[in-house]
C-alpha positions in Angstrom: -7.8 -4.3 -14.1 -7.2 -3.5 -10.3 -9.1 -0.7 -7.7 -5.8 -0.7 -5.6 -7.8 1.4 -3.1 -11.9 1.2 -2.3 -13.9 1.9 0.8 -16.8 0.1 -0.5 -17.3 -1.7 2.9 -18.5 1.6 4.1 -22.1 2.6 4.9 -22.5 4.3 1.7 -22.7 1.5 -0.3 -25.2 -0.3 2.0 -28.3 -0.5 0.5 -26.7 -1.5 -3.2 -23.3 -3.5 -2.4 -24.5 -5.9 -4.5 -24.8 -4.0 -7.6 -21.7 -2.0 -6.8 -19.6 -4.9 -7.1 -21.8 -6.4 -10.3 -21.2 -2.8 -12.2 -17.2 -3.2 -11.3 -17.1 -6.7 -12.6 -19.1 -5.4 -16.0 -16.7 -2.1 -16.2 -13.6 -5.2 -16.4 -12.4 -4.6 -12.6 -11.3 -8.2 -11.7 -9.6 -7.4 -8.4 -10.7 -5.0 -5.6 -8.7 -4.0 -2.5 -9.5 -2.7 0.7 -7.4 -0.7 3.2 -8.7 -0.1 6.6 -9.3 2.7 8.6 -9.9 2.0 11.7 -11.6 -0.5 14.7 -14.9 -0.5 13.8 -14.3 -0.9 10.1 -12.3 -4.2 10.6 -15.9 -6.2 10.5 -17.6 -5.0 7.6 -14.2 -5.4 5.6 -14.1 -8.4 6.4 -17.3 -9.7 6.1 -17.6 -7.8 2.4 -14.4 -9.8 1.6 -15.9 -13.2 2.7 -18.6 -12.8 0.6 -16.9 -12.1 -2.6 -14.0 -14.3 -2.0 -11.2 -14.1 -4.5 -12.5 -10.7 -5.5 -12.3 -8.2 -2.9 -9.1 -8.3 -0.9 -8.7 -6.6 2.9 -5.7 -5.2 4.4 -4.8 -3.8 8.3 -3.9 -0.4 9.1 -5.2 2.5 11.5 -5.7 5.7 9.0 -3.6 8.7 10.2 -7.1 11.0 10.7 -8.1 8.0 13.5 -5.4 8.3 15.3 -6.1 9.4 18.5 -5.6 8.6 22.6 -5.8 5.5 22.4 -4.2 4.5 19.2 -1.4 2.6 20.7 -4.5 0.0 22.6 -5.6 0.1 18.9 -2.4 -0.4 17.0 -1.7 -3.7 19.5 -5.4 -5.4 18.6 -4.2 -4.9 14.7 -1.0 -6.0 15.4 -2.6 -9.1 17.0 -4.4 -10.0 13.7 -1.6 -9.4 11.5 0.2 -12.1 14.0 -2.3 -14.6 13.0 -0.6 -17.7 11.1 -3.5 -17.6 8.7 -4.5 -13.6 8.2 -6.3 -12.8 5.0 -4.5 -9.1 4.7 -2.5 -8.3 1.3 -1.2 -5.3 3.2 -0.8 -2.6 5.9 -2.8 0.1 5.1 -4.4 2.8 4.8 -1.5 4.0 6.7 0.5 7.5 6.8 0.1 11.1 7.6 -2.1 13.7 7.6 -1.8 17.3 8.6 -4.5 19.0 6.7 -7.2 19.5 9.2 -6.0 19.0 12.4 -2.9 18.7 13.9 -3.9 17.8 17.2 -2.1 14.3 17.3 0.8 14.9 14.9 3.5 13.1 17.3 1.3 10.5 17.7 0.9 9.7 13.7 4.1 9.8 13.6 5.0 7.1 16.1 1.5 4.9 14.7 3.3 5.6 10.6 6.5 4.0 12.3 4.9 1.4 13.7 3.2 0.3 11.1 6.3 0.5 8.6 7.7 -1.9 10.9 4.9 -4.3 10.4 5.4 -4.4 7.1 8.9 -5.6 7.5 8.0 -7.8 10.3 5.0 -9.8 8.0 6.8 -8.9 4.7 3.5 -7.1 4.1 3.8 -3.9 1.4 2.6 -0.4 2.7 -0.3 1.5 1.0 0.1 5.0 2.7 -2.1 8.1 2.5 0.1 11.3 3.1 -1.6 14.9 2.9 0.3 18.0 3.9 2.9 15.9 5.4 5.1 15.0 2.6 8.0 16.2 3.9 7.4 14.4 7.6 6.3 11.0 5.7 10.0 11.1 3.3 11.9 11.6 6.6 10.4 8.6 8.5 10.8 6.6 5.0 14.4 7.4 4.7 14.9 5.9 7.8 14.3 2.9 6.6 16.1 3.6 3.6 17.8 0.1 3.2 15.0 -2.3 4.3 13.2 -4.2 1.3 9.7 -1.7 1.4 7.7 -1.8 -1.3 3.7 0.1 -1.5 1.9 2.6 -3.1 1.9 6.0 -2.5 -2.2 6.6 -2.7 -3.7 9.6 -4.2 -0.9 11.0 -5.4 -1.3 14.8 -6.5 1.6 16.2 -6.3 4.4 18.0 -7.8 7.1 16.6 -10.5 9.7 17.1 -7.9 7.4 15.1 -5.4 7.0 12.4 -7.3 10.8 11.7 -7.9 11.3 11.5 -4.5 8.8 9.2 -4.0 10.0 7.1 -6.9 13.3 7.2 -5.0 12.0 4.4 -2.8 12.2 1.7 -5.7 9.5 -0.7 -4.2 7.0 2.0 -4.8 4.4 3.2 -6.9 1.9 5.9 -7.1 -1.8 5.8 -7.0 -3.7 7.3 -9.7 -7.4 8.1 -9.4 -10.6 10.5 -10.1 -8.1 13.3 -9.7 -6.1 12.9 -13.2 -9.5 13.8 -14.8 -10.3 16.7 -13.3 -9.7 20.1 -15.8 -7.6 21.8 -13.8 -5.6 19.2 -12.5 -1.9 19.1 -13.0 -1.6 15.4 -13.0 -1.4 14.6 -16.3 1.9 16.9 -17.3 3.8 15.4 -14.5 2.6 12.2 -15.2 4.1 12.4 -18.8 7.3 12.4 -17.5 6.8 9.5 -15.3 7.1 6.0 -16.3 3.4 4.3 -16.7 4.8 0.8 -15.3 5.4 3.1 -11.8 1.4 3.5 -11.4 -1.4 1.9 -10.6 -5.1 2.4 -10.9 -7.7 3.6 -8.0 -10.6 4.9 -6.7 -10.5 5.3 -3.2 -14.4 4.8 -3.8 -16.7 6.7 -2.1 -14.1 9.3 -2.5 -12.9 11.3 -5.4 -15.3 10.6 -8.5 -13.9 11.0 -11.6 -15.5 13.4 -14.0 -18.1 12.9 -15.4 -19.4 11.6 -11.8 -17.8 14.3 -10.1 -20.5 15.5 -6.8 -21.6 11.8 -6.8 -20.3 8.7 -5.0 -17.5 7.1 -6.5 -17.3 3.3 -7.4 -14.6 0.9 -8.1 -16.5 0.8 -11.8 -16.1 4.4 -12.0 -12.2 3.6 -12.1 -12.2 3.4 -16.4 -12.4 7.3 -16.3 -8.3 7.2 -14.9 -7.5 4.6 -17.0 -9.0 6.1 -20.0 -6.9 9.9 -18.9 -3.8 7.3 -18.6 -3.8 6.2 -21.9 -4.5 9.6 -23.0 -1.2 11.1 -21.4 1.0 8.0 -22.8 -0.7 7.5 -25.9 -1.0 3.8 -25.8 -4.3 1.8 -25.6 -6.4 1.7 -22.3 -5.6 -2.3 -22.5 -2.0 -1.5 -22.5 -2.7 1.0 -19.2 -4.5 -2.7 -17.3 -1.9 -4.5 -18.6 0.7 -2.5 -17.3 -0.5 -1.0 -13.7 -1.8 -4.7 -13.1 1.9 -6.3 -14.0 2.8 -3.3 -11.0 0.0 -4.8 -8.5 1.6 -8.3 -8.5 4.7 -7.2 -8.1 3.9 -5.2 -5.3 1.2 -7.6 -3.3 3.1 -11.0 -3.3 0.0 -12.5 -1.5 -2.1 -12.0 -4.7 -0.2 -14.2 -6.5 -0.3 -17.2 -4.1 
């Protein structure tokens, strides 16, 4: 069973990393990967990853909420890694758009989302994008590239039936299901019934997002047998049959895992 989608290189988890990634291993986790967010998360990633070494896997991406004046200084030191003949990242990410809280620098996520679609074509990298109140903005710049080989997931996905579709329209892709299917009210679970399983995959986006019954609390990557537990709810099959299936996604998805 794979987190597609952890912080847990962040200073929450800094006085118990240890135990973090021993309770994953226990819950049956037997991957974990890490997106980026920014310059000064590059290190601890990386160091995190070194220390669990074909267990925790790091990828290179400026997150749309850090884009900011000097994003383009920032997008070439990435870039410069990513170059590297001998790079340990699985993919670009956590990349994408977000217009929830502040718009300030809405031209320039959109030129850094661009950018970094175009590294993944350049290092045949997948994409692992975060898109909030931008859906429409992030379809349009996707179409563009309409007939290159993408492939990614769509993280956190929480959206409509309709929504969905679309994003299935790209057929590389794959949706990110998390804490979010378990919450009561959420309407995850109906449009995920009409959705086939082996277009999802498991995450946490750990700290982020518990899943009830941890809602209020940290999340962890163990934490991520609450989603697949509401998965095999909605399709009625057995919660092996949900790691079986979202994992048989992953490797399809991030070529450099199965090297």
């Amino acid at each position: 069973m794979t987190d597609t989608h952890s912080h847990i290189y962040g200073p929450e988890f800094a006085e118990d990393i240890d135990a973090v990634v021993a309770r994953a291993k226990a819950a049956g986790v037997t991957r974990i990967l890490l997106p980026n967010i920014n310059r000064s998360s590059i290190r601890p990633m990386l160091d995190l990853c070194n220390a669990h070494p074909d267990y925790l896997y790091p990828m290179m991406g400026l997150h749309p909420e850090d884009v900011a004046a000097d994003y383009v200084a920032v997008l070439d030191e990435m870039e410069a890694l990513l170059r590297a003949s001998a790079h340990p990242y699985i993919a670009v990410g956590e990349v994408g758009l977000d217009f929830y809280w502040d718009t300030t620098f809405r031209e320039e996520q959109m030129r850094a989302f661009r950018r970094q679609v175009e590294w993944a074509l350049a290092y045949r990298l997948p994409l692992v994008i975060h898109c909030r109140s931008a859906h429409r903005e992030m379809v349009d710049i996707l179409n563009e590239y309409r007939d290159e080989p993408l492939a990614g997931i769509f993280h956190c996905f929480g959206g409509t039936l309709e929504e969905a579709e679309e994003l299935l329209a790209f057929p590389g892709f794959v949706l990110g299901i998390g804490g979010l299917v378990t919450f009561r009210k959420s309407t995850l679970p109906d449009v995920l019934s009409h959705l086939p399983l082996n277009r999802i995959v498991l995450e946490t986006d750990a700290p982020y997002l518990a899943p009830t019954p941890h809602r209020g609390h940290r999340n962890e990557s163990a934490y991520i047998v609450h989603a697949r537990d509401a998965l095999a709810y909605i399709y009625n099959v057995a919660p092996e049959e949900v790691e079986r299936c979202t994992d048989d996604a992953v490797l399809r998805i991030f070529h450099r895992l199965r090297a």
